[in-house]
Structure formats: C-alpha cells, structure tokens
C-alpha positions in Angstrom: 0.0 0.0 0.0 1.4 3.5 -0.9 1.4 6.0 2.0 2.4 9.6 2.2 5.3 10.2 4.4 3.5 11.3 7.0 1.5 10.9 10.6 -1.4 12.4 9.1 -3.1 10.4 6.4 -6.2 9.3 4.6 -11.1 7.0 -0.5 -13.6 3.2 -2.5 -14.8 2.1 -6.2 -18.3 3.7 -6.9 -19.6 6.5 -4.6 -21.2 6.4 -1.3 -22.6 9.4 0.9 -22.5 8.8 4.6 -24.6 10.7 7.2 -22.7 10.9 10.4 -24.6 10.0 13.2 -24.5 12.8 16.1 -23.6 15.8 13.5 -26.1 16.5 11.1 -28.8 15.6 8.4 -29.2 14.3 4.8 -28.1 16.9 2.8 -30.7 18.6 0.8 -33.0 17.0 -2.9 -29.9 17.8 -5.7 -30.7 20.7 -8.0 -31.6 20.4 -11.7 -28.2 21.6 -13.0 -25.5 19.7 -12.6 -21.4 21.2 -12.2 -19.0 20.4 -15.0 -16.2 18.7 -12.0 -14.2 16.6 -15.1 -10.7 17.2 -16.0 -9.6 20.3 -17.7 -6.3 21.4 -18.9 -4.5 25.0 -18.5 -1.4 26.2 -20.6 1.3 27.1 -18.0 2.5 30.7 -18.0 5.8 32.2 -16.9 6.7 34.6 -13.5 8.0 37.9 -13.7 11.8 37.5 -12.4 12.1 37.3 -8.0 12.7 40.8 -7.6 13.2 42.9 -3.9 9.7 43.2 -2.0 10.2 47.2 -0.7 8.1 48.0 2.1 6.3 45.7 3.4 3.2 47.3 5.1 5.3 49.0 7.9 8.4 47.6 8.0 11.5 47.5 5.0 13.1 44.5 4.4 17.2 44.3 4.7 19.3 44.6 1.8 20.0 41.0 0.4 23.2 39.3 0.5 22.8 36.5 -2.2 23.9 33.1 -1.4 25.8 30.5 -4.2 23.3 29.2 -6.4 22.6 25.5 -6.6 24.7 24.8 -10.0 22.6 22.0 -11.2 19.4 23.5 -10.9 16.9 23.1 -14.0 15.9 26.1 -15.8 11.9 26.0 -15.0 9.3 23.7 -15.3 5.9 22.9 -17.3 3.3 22.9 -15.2 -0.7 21.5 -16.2 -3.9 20.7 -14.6 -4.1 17.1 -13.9 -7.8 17.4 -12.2 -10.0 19.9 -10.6 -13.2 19.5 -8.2 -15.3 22.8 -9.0 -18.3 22.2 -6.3 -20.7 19.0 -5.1 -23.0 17.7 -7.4 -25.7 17.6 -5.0 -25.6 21.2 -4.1 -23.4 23.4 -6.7 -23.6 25.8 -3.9 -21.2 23.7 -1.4 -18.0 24.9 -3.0 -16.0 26.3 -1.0 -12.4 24.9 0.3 -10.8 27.1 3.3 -9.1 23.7 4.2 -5.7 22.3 3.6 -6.8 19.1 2.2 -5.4 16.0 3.8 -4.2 13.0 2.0 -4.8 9.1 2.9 -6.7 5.6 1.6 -9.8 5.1 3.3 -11.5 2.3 1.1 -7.8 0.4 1.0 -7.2 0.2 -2.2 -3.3 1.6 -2.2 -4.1 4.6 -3.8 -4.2 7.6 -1.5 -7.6 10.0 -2.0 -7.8 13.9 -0.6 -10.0 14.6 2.1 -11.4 18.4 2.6 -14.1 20.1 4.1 -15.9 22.5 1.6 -18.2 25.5 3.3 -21.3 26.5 1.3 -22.3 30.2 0.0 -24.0 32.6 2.5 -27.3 31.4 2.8 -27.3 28.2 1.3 -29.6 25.2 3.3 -26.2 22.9 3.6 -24.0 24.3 5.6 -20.6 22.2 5.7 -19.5 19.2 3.6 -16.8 16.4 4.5 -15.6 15.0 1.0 -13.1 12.5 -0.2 -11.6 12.2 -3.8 -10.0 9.8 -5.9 -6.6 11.2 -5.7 -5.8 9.7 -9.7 -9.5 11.4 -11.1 -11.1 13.4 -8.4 -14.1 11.0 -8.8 -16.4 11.3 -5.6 -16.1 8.1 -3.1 -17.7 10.3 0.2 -19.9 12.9 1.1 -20.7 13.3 5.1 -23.0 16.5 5.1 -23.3 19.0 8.0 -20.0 18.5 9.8 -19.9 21.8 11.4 -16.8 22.4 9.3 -15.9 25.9 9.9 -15.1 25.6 13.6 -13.6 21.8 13.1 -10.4 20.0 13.1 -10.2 17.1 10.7 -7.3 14.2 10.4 -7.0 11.4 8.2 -4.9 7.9 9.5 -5.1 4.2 10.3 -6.7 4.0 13.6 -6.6 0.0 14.3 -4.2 -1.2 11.7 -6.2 -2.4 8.7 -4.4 -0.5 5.9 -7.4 1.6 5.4 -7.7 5.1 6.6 -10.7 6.7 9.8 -10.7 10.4 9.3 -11.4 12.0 12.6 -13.2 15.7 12.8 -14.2 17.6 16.1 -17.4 18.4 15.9 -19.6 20.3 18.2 -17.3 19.9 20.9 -16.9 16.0 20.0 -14.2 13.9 18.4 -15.9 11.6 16.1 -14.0 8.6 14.0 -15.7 7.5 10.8 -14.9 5.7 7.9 -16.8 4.7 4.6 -19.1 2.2 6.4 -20.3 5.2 8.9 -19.4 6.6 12.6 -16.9 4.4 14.3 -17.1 6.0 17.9 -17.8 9.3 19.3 -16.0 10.7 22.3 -17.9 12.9 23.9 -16.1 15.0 26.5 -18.0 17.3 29.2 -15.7 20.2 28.0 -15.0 21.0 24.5 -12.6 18.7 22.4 -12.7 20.9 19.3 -9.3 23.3 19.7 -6.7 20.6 18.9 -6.6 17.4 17.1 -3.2 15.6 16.1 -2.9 12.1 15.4 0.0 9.7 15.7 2.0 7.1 17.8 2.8 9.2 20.3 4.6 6.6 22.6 6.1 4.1 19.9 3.8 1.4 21.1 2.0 1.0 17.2 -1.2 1.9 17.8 -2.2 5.2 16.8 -3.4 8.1 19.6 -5.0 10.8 19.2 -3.8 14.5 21.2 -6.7 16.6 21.4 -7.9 19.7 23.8 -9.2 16.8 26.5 -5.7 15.1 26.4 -5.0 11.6 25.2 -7.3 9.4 23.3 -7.0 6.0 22.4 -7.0 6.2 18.3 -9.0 2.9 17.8 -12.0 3.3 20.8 -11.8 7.0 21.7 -11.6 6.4 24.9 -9.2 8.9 27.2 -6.2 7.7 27.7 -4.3 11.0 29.9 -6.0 14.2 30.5 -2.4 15.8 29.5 -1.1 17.1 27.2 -4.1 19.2 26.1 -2.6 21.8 24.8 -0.4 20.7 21.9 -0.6 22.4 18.4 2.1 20.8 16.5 4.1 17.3 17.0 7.2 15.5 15.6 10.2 13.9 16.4 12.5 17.1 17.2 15.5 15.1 19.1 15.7 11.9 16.8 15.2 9.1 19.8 12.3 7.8 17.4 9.3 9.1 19.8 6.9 12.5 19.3 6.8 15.7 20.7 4.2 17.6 21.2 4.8 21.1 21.2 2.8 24.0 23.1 2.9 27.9 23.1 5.9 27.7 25.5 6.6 23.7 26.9 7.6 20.6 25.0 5.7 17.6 26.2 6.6 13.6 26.2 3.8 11.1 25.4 3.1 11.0 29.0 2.3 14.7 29.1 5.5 15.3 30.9 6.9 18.9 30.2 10.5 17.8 29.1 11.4 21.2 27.9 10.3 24.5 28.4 10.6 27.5 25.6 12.4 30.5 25.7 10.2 32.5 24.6 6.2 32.3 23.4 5.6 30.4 20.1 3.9 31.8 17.3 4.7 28.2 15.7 6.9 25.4 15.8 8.9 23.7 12.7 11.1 20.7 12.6 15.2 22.5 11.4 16.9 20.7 9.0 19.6 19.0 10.3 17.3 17.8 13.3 16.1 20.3 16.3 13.7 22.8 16.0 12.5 26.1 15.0 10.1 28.4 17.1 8.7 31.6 15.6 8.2 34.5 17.9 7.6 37.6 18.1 11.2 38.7 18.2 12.2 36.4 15.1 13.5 32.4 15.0 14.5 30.8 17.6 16.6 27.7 17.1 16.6 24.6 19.4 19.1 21.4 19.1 18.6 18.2 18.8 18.9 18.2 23.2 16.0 20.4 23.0 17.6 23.6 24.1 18.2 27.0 22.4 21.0 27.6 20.5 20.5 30.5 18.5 18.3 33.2 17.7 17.8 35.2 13.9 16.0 38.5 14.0 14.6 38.3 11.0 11.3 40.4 9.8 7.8 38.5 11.6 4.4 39.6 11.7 2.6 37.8 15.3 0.0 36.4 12.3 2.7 34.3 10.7 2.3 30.3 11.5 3.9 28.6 8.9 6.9 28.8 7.1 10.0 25.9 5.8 13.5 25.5 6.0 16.2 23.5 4.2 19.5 24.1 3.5 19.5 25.4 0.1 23.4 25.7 -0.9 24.9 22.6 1.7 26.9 24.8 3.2 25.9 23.3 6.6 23.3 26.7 7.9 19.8 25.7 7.3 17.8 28.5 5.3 14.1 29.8 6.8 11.7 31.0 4.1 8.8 33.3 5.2 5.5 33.7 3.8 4.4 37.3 4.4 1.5 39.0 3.4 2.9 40.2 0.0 6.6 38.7 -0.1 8.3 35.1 0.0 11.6 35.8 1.7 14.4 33.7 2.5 16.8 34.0 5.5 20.3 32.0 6.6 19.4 31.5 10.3 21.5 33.0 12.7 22.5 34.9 9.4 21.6 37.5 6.9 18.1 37.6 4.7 19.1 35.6 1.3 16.2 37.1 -1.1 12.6 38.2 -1.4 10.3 37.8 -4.4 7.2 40.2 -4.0 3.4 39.1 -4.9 0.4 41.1 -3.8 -2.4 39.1 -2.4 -5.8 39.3 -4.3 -8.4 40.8 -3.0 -10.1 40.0 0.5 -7.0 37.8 1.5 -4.3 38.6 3.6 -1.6 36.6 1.8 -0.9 32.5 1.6 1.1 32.2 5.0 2.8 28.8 4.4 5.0 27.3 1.7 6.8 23.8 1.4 10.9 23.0 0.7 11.4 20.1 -1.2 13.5 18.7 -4.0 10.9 18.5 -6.6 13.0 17.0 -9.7 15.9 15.4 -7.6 18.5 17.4 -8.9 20.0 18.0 -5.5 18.3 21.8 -6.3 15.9 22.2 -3.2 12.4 24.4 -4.4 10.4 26.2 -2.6 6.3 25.9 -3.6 4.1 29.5 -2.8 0.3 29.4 -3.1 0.2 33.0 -3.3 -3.3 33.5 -4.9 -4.6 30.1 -5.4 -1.7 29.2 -7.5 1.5 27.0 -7.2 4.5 29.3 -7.3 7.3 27.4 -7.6 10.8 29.2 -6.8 14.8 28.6 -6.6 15.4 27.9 -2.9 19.1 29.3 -3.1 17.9 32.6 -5.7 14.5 33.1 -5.3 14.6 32.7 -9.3 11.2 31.5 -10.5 11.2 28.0 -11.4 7.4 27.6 -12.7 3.7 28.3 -12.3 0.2 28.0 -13.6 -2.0 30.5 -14.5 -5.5 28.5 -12.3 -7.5 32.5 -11.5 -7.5 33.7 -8.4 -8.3 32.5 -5.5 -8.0 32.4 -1.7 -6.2 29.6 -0.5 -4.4 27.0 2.2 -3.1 30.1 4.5 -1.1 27.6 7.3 -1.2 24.5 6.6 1.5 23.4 4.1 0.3 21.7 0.5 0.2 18.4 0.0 2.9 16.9 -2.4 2.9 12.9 -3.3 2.2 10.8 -6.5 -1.4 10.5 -6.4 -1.8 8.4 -9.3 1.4 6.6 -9.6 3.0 7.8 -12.7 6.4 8.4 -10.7 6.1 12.2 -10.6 5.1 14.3 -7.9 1.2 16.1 -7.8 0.5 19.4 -5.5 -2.9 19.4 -4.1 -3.9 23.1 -3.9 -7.4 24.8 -2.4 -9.7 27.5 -3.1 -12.4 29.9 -2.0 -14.5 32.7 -3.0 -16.3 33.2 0.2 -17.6 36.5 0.7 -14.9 37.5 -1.4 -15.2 38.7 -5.6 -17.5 35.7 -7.6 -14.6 35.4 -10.2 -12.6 33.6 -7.8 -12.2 29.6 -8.2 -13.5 27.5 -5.7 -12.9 23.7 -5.3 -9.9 21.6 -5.4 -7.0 21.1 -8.4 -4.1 19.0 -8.9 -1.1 20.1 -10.7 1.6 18.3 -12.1 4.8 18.3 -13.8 3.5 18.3 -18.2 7.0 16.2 -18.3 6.7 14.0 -14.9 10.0 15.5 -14.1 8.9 15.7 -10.5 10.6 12.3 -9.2 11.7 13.4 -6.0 10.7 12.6 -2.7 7.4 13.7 -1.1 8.2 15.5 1.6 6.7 14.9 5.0 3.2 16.9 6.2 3.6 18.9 9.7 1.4 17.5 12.3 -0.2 20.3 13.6 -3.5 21.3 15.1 -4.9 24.5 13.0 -8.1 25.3 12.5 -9.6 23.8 9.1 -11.7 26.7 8.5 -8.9 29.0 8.6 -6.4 27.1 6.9 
C-alpha cells in the first residue's frame, strides 16, 4: 500500500454518501443543474523574475546578500492541470475549500484520496461538507453532510491497523471517527474537544493516539487515555530518539504529558530544522533549538505575530539551514543566525491577507531544493538558493491553504510528484475559483521525494 510520508493520512470504487450520526442531516434534494467537476487542462504561464519586496506594510526589508546558487538547478518547469473538483454535485452551492486538504486511503485500495471540508455560499440550506476524492481522477467516493466544518479539526490515519484510513473531525465539541461504512465511535467530552486534534504514535507502542484539547485518546476506541497534554498544536520527532513531541505555546511535552522542555520564549509556531532540532517563531524572530532540545541560537529576521507557517532546508549545503517566510505580499528567505538571502514580492488578491505557508522540497531530484508559494490560489514554484522563478500556472484567483502546508505525493502513480492546492470565493469577488486542483509536472519530471506533512493542530476553516 502507498502512504504519504507522513502521521497524518487518509477513498472506494463507486460513490457512497454517509450521514454521520450525532452531526447533522441528509443533505438537501440535488438541483436540476448539474457542475461540469471533469478534468480540464490549462497552458502554464511564466513569472516575472524574483525581484526585492520594498516596504512591506510598515516595515522594509534588509538589503539582500545572495547566497551561491545550486549549479545543477533546471531552468523552469511545465506545469498542467491534472484534475479539478469545482463544487458538489448535490448542491453546486457547497463549493468552497478554506481547508488544507489532507491525504490518505480510506477504502484500502493503495491509492491515496484527498480529504477536505468545503463551506457553502452565505445562505445556502447545507452548511458544511466532508468530501473525499479519488486522488488519480477526483471521482467522488464520500460525502458526510453537516460537519460543522468551519469551527472543526479534521485528520485522516489508520486507527486500528487495517491498511485503510478513519478520518477524525471535532465536531460540536466531540471527536468523532468514521470511515466509509459510517461513525466508528464518538467521544464525547464534558468540555470541548474541538481546539486541537493531532494524530500519531505518540509513545512508539503502534497503535495510533489521538492529542486533542481533553488530552490523550486511544485512536482505535476513543476512549481517554491522559488528560495531559491538552494543549499541543504541532508534534514530531524534534530530538531523533524515534518518539513525538508535542509542542505548546511555551513547553515541550513527552507522550506522557510530561513537560521535558520549556521554551524560551512564546511560540507563534513550531517547525522541525533541518539537520534535526527545532524552529520556534516569535515575536522577536526564530529561535533555534538542538537536537537536546535547548536554544542555540536566535535570527531577527522580519515576523508579523500572524505568521504560523513557514519551511526551511539548506538550500546551498553549506551546513546553515535557510528559513523562508510567507508574508502577506513577499516570500523571503533568511540564513538563520545569518543574513536575509532574497525576497520575491506578490500582492495578495483581493479579500486575503496573503498564503502564510510554503513547502521546501526537491521536486525534480536534482539535488536543487524548491520552494512551492500558493500565493493566490496558485503554485509558485521558486529557486530555494535565488528566489529565481522556477514555474507556475496560470489557475485565477483564489484564496487559499493560509497555514497549513500543500500536500505533495504521487497520487496516481505515474512516478512524478502532484501538488494538491485549495480555493475559495467566500464573501470574497464571484470570479474567484473554488474547489480543489491538482497540478503536475506536463514532463513528470517531478521524481523526488514527497516530503513529509507537519502534524499540527490549526483550524480547518482557517487554513
């Protein structure tokens, strides 16, 4: 069975609609017309060059000092439309995707499907929609109306070890499990469960767990395992012993809820540093943590308190990770514990503030790392060690995943890479796209390795 690389995962031939027990209702009688949701196909266009940002709403940023670029870096890449999801079919009106999609197989097949949440229009009868795709065709496989999306967490993983994916959403207060077949179990707390959700084998036992606002819950029955840690937002190996994390605003936690570190200073977010260790965004700048947990270092660099996502890598192997930042208008690109490297600038379309979040990976395995924008609704693809445009596609505009980074794996197993991107138009300009599309590589030159998904616990309807 192919898996992404990742804690948090999650599709069955035919189509089936499931109405989860304890949320909601059947979704309302399908209208007469019906979307056009099939495959379409967009000419890729070309980037103005990377060039300096300015001013930045009140702040400047530095003068750049380049770094060397990656010498065997290809020149750019073709990139097309492999699929699109528009709206439901039941209700054109349910079309909306503030979510960063998550990715997993939940009818066992070995293919892995994408999982969202899609908010109606103002006004619309159906309110929210839990959907999962065919990740090679975007084909339907589940509809769970009414999840109370907006103000959920969702997941997608293998709770009890049958190769084929739960996905877990708070709802309501609740944690619910369900799968294709229906609910699974509800864990219904006297205080609400709803702020937090991250899955994973928190004590290296292999069974799954589930951290959540009540603390820990057993991932196959739901039932509460430790009251503590309730708390954590983000989770991952940070010290290489094999075990997880889980990180709060300022204390690390063990499985056991033990505080095993404590943070210099209040997070804003927490990302794994290449190399091993940690990163913790402030309000001062980055903070960076070894491998022993402890802070080594600290890079001033330009943060505004809204940022929560970001990446790293080391882009030129020079042994000094590099920290790219999403900020409302500007990708920029930082040495830590060094200078700022570049910025490329990129107004945000109207009614968004900006895509928050972007992804360092290898794309074509040329040793050449990239780093993927979704400024706008589309994938900006950029030279990690020059800032140098690398490819894009033209899709409209759109708001999009804000925190959460994109998902990147083969979804239909032709050896090249696919990035899953969002949109919405909600209460923003009509001529925005909504929906979900897949892009890919027109060559399938994307044979690198999909890079792992953060484990974290953000809002999906703010995502």
């Amino acid at each position: 069975m192919r898996r992404a690389p990742l804690l948090m995962l999650l599709s069955v031939a035919g189509c089936f609609e499931v109405n989860l027990r304890f949320i909601g209702d059947p979704p309302p009688p399908p209208p007469a017309a019906d979307p056009d949701t099939g495959t379409a196909q967009i000419e890729p266009t070309t980037v103005d060059p990377a060039e300096p940002s300015g001013v930045q709403q009140d702040y400047e940023l530095p003068l750049a000092e380049s770094m060397d670029a990656c010498a065997t870096s290809s020149s750019s890449f073709e990139l097309e439309l492999a699929w699109e999801w528009t709206s439901w079919a039941d209700d054109p009106r349910v079309r909306h995707v503030r979510t960063t999609p998550q990715l997993g197989d939940i009818d066992g097949d070995g293919a892995l499907d994408v999982v969202f949440i899609a908010v109606a229009d103002d006004g619309a009868d159906q309110s929210d929609v839990l959907f999962a795709l065919d990740g090679r065709t975007g084909d339907q496989i589940l509809a769970v109306p009414d999840v109370y999306g907006y103000a959920t967490r969702f997941a997608v993983v293998d709770l009890d070890g049958d190769d084929q994916d739960e996905i877990i959403v708070t709802s309501k207060g609740n944690v619910v499990a369900l799968d294709v077949q229906g609910t699974r179990w509800v864990h219904a707390p006297e205080r609400d469960c709803a702020s937090h959700l991250l899955p994973g084998d928190f004590d290296d036992d292999g069974d799954v767990e589930l951290a959540t606002a009540c603390g820990m819950l057993d991932g196959a029955t739901g039932t509460l395992l430790a009251e503590e840690p309730s708390c954590a937002r983000t989770a991952f190996d940070a010290d290489g012993d094999g075990t997880i994390e889980l990180f709060c605003d300022q204390t690390v936690h063990d499985n056991l809820g033990t505080v095993i570190a404590e943070l210099e200073r209040p997070s804003l977010g927490v990302i794994p540093r290449a190399g091993g260790g940690f990163l913790v965004k402030t309000e001062e700048g980055i903070d960076t943590y070894d491998v022993s947990l402890q802070r080594v270092g600290s890079t001033p660099t330009l943060l505004e308190p809204s940022l929560l996502a970001a990446c790293t890598a080391d882009a030129d192997a020079d042994g000094h990770a590099e920290v790219f930042l999403p900020l409302e208008a500007d990708l920029t690109a930082w040495t830590l514990d060094g200078p700022h490297r570049w910025s490329t600038h990129r107004p945000p379309v109207e009614g968004s503030s900006g895509a928050r979040t972007c992804v360092a990976v290898d794309l074509d395995a040329d040793g050449c790392t990239e780093v993927i924008w979704p400024q706008n609704g589309a994938p900006h693809i950029h030279d990690a060690t020059t800032g140098a445009p690398r490819g894009t596609l033209d899709l409209g505009e759109a708001n999009t995943t804000r925190l959460q980074p994109l998902p990147i794996h083969d979804l239909d197993g032709d050896g090249s890479l696919d990035i899953v991107i969002n949109g919405s138009a909600l209460g923003e300009p009509d001529t925005h796209w909504t929906g979900i599309r897949v892009v890919r590589e027109a060559h399938g030159a994307w044979v690198g390795e999909a890079p792992p998904l953060l484990l974290t616990g953000a809002r999906s309807g703010q995502d």
